[in-house]
Structure formats: structure tokens, C-alpha cells
C-alpha positions in Angstrom: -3.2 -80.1 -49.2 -4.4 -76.6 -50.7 -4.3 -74.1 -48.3 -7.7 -72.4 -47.1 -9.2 -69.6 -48.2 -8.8 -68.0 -44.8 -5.3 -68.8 -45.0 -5.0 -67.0 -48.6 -7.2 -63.7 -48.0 -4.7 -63.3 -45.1 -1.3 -64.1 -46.9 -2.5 -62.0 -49.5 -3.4 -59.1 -46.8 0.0 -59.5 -45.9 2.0 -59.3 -49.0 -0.6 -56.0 -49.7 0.3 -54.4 -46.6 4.1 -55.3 -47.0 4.1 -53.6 -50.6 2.3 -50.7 -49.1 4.8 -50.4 -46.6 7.5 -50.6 -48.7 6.0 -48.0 -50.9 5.7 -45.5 -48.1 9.5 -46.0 -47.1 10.8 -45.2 -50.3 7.8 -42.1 -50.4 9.5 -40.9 -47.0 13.1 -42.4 -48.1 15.6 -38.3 -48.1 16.7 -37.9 -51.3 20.2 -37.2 -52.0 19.3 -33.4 -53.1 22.9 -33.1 -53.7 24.0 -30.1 -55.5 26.8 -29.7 -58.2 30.1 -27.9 -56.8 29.7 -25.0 -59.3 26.1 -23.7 -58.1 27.5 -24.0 -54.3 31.0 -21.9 -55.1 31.4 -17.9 -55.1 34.0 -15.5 -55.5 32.4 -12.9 -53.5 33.1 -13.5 -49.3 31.1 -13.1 -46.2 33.9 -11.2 -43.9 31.6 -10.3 -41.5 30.9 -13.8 -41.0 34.6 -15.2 -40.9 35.4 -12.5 -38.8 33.0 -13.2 -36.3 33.7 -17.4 -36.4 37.0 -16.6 -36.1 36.7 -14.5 -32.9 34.5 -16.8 -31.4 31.5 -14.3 -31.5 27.8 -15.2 -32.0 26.8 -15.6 -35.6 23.6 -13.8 -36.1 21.8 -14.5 -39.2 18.3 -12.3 -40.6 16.6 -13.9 -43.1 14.2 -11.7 -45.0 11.8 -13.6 -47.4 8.6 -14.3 -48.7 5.7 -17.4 -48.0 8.1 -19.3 -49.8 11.1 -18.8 -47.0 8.2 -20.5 -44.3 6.2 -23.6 -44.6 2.5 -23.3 -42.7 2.3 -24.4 -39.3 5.7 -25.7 -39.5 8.1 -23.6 -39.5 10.8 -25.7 -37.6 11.1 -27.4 -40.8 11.4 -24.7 -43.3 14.8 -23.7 -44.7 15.8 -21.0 -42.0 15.5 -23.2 -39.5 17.3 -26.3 -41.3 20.1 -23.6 -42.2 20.5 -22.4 -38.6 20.5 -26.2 -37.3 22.7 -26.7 -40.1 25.2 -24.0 -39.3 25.0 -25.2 -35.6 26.3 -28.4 -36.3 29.3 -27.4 -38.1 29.9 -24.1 -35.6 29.5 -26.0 -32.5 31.3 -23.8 -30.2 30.1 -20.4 -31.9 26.6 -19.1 -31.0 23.8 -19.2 -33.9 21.1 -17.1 -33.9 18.5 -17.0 -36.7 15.1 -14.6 -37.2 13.0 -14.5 -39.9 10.9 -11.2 -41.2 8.0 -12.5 -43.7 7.6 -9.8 -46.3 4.8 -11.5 -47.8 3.6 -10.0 -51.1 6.4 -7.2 -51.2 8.4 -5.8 -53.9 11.9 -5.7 -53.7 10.9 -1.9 -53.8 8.3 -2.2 -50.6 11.5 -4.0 -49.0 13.7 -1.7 -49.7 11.9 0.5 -47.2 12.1 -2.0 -44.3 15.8 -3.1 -44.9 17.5 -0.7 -42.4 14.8 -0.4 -39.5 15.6 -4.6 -39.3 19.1 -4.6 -39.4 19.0 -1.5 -36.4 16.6 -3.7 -34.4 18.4 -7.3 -35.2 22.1 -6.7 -35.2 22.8 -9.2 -38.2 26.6 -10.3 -39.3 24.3 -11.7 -42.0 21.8 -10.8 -44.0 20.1 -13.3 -46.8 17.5 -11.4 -48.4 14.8 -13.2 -51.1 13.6 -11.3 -53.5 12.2 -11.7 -57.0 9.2 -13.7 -56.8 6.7 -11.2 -56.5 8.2 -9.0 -58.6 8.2 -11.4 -61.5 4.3 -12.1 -60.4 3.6 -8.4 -60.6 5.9 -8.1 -63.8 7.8 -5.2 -62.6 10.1 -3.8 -64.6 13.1 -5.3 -65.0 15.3 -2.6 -64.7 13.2 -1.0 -62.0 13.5 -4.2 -60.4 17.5 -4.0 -60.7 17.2 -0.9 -59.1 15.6 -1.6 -56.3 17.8 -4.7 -55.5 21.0 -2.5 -55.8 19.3 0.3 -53.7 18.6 -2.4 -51.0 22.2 -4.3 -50.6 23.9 -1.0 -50.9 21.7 -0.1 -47.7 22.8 -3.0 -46.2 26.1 -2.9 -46.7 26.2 0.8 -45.4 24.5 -0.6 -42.2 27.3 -3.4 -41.7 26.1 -6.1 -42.4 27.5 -8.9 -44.8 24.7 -9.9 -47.3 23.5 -12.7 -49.0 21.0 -12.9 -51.9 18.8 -15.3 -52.4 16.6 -15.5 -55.8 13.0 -17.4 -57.2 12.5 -20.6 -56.2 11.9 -22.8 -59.4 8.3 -24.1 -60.6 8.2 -25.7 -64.5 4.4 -24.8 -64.1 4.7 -21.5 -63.7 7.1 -21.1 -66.5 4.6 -20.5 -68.5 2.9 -17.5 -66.7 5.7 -15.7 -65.3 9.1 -14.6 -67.1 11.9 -15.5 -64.3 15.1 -15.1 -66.4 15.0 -10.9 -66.4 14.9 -11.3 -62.3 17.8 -13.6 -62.2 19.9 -11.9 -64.7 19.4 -8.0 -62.7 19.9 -10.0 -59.6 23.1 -11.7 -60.7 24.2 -8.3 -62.1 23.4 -6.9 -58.8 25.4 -9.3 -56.5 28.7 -9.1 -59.2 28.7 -5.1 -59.0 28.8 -4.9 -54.9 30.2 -8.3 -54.7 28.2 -10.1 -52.8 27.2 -14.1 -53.0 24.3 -15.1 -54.7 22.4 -18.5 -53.7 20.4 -19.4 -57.3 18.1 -21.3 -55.8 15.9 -21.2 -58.9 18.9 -23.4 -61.1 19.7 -25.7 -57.8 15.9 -26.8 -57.6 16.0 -27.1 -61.3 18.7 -29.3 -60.9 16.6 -31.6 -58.7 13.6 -31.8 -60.4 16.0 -32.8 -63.4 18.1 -35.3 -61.6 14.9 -37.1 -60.4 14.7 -35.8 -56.7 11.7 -33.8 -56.6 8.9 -33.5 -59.0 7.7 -30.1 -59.5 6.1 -30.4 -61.9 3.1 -32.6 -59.9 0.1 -30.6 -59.5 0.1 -32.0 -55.7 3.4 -31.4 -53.8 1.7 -31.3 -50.2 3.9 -30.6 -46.8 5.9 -33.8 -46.6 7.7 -32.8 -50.0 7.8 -28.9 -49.1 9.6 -29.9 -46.0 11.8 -32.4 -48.0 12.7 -29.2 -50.2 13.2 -26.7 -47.2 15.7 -29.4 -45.5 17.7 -29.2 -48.6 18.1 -25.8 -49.1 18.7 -25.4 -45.6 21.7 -27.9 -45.8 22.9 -26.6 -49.3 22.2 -23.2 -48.1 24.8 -23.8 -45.0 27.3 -25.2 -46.9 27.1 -22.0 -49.6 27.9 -19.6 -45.9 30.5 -21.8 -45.1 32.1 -21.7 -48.5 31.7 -17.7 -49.1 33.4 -16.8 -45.7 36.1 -19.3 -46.5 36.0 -20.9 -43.4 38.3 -24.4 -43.3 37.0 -27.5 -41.8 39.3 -26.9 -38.4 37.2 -23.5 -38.2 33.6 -25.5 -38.6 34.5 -28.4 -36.3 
């Protein structure tokens, strides 16, 4: 006997709502965002930071970025605060304490400015300082821009803090309006003179939107996918500390 129409219509609901469902999971699936060994690896070191794992002191981190270091209305879930859960989990019996200072639409010269009035009021081991986008927006001069960076982690360094630097975040639709490679090149420069790491967050999320984990190039990324971003950076971004103060697994566990 043929089943009713009733009967169908709701099978056919079913099998709809099963593919949809299905659908979402693998929308909401984590990618694997993993990062090749060479773009996680630096000569430079993070003493500060070994020193004060190693002494059982608190570890305490300033990040000073941009909009990109935040995500609206969610900032639990933007990199900072996946790094500092991150660094948590691997340091559970050493203190981690993590602020942010948004220096939204500032030059690596406006920075430059703020740089030792935070780490006298924060007390950092650490510092990871962003820098380039704006710059490259405002198409600073390179060189001026290189001077400016250099002025900034030599001010850091002279207040005692380790430092990290951190450059553009990568966008294959802005390639076309804004000329990234002189920023990375004077910040890579940079970091190599005074010998300090450099995350290249511009080549690891190029890497990902090559290997299929994110597309950035879709005109709509919306805040599920910028927090799927931020929680990889924040992991790969822990795993990059880790590695440049050369601590060993007994030391994170």
C-alpha cells in the first residue's frame, strides 16, 4: 500500500531538517587551524617569561592591539582571552594575568607615546604589541614605520619587560587596496635587530585560508567565524610563548 501524502510531506520534513542539521554541525564543526612548525618556531627567547615560570611567579601578560585584537561584545572569545585560558591550562600552578589596551586607529608612532605609561601602571613580564595595520591603511612610510616599531620595543625593553610582536592580520580582499609586505618586512627587521619573537599572524591566517580552514575571502565572515579565528590564534599564539621562553613540557604541566 502507498504511503499517504501526510505520511510523505512529514518524512520529507524529516530528511530536510536532518540535512539541515547536519549542515549546521559541520558549519559549527572547529577546524583543525593547525599551523606548520616553522611559523610557530623562534630563535629569539622570552627570559622574562621563563624566569618567572620557573620561580613560580605570576605571569603577567599586556596585550596592546587594535579592533582586530577584540571581537564586539564578546570579548571572552577574542584571541587575548583564548591565549590567557590557553596559557592557564598549560601553567596550571603559575598565576596568569592578561589586560588588553585597545589602541584603536593608532600608528605605531601614536603608540609609541603610550608604550611606557602602560608598562609603569601594568607591571608586564610580557608584552605582545600589534602593530601594522593602520599604518599600512594610512600608508605611512615604510621606513618611518620601521622607526617607530624599533623606537617602541627598545622602550620596552628599557622598561623590563620581554616583548612580543605581533603583525597584520591577513585579508585576500584587501590585498588589493593596501600594500602589507613593506610592514612585515620593517617589522621582521625590527624583531631580528633587538631579538625579539615575531608572531606572523598575516602568513599563519594565510595558511588557513589556503589549507581550507577559513575563507577570507567571503564578503560575509560574521561573529561565529571571527571567534573561530580568535580561538586559533589564541591557541597558536600560546604555544608560540611557550616555545620562545623554552619552557619543557614538565615546566607547562
Amino acid at each position: 500500500m502507498r504511503p499517504r501524502s501526510g505520511a510523505v510531506l512529514a518524512l520529507t520534513l524529516l530528511a530536510g531538517l536532518a540535512a539541515t542539521a547536519s549542515a549546521r554541525a559541520q558549519d559549527a564543526a572547529p577546524q583543525s587551524c593547525e599551523v606548520p612548525g616553522y611559523l610557530l618556531s623562534t630563535e629569539s627567547t622570552l627570559p622574562k617569561v621563563a624566569e618567572a615560570v620557573k620561580n613560580a611567579r605570576p605571569l603577567t601578560v599586556l596585550v596592546v592591539g587594535s579592533r582586530s585584537s577584540t571581537i564586539l561584545s564578546s570579548e571572552a572569545s577574542a584571541y587575548p582571552a583564548k591565549l590567557q585560558a590557553a596559557l592557564k591550562e598549560k601553567l596550571p600552578s603559575i598565576p596568569v594575568n592578561l589586560s588588553v589596551e585597545l589602541q584603536s586607529g593608532k600608528t605605531a608612532e601614536e603608540v609609541d607615546t603610550t608604550l611606557v605609561k602602560l608598562v609603569e601602571a601594568k607591571r608586564p613580564t610580557l608584552v605582545i604589541w600589534q602593530t601594522g595595520t593602520v599604518d599600512a591603511m594610512r600608508s605611512v612610510d615604510p621606513d618611518d614605520f620601521r622607526g617607530a616599531v624599533d623606537d617602541g620595543v627598545v622602550a620596552l625593553q628599557n622598561a623590563g619587560t620581554d616583548v612580543i610582536l605581533v603583525n597584520l592580520q591577513y585579508s585576500p580582499r584587501t590585498e588589493t587596496m593596501i600594500s602589507a609586505p613593506p610592514y612585515l618586512d620593517n617589522m621582521r627587521v625590527v624583531a631580528q635587530q633587538h631579538g625579539v619573537p615575531l608572531f606572523d599572524r598575516f602568513a599563519i591566517m594565510r595558511h588557513w585560508n589556503d589549507a581550507g580552514d577559513f575563507d577570507l575571502f567571503s564578503t560575509f565572515h560574521g561573529t561565529d567565524m571571527a571567534k573561530r579565528v580568535h580561538a586559533c590564534l589564541g591557541r597558536a599564539l600560546s604555544k608560540f610563548v611557550l616555545d620562545a621562553a623554552r619552557l619543557d613540557q614538565a615546566q607547562q604541566n
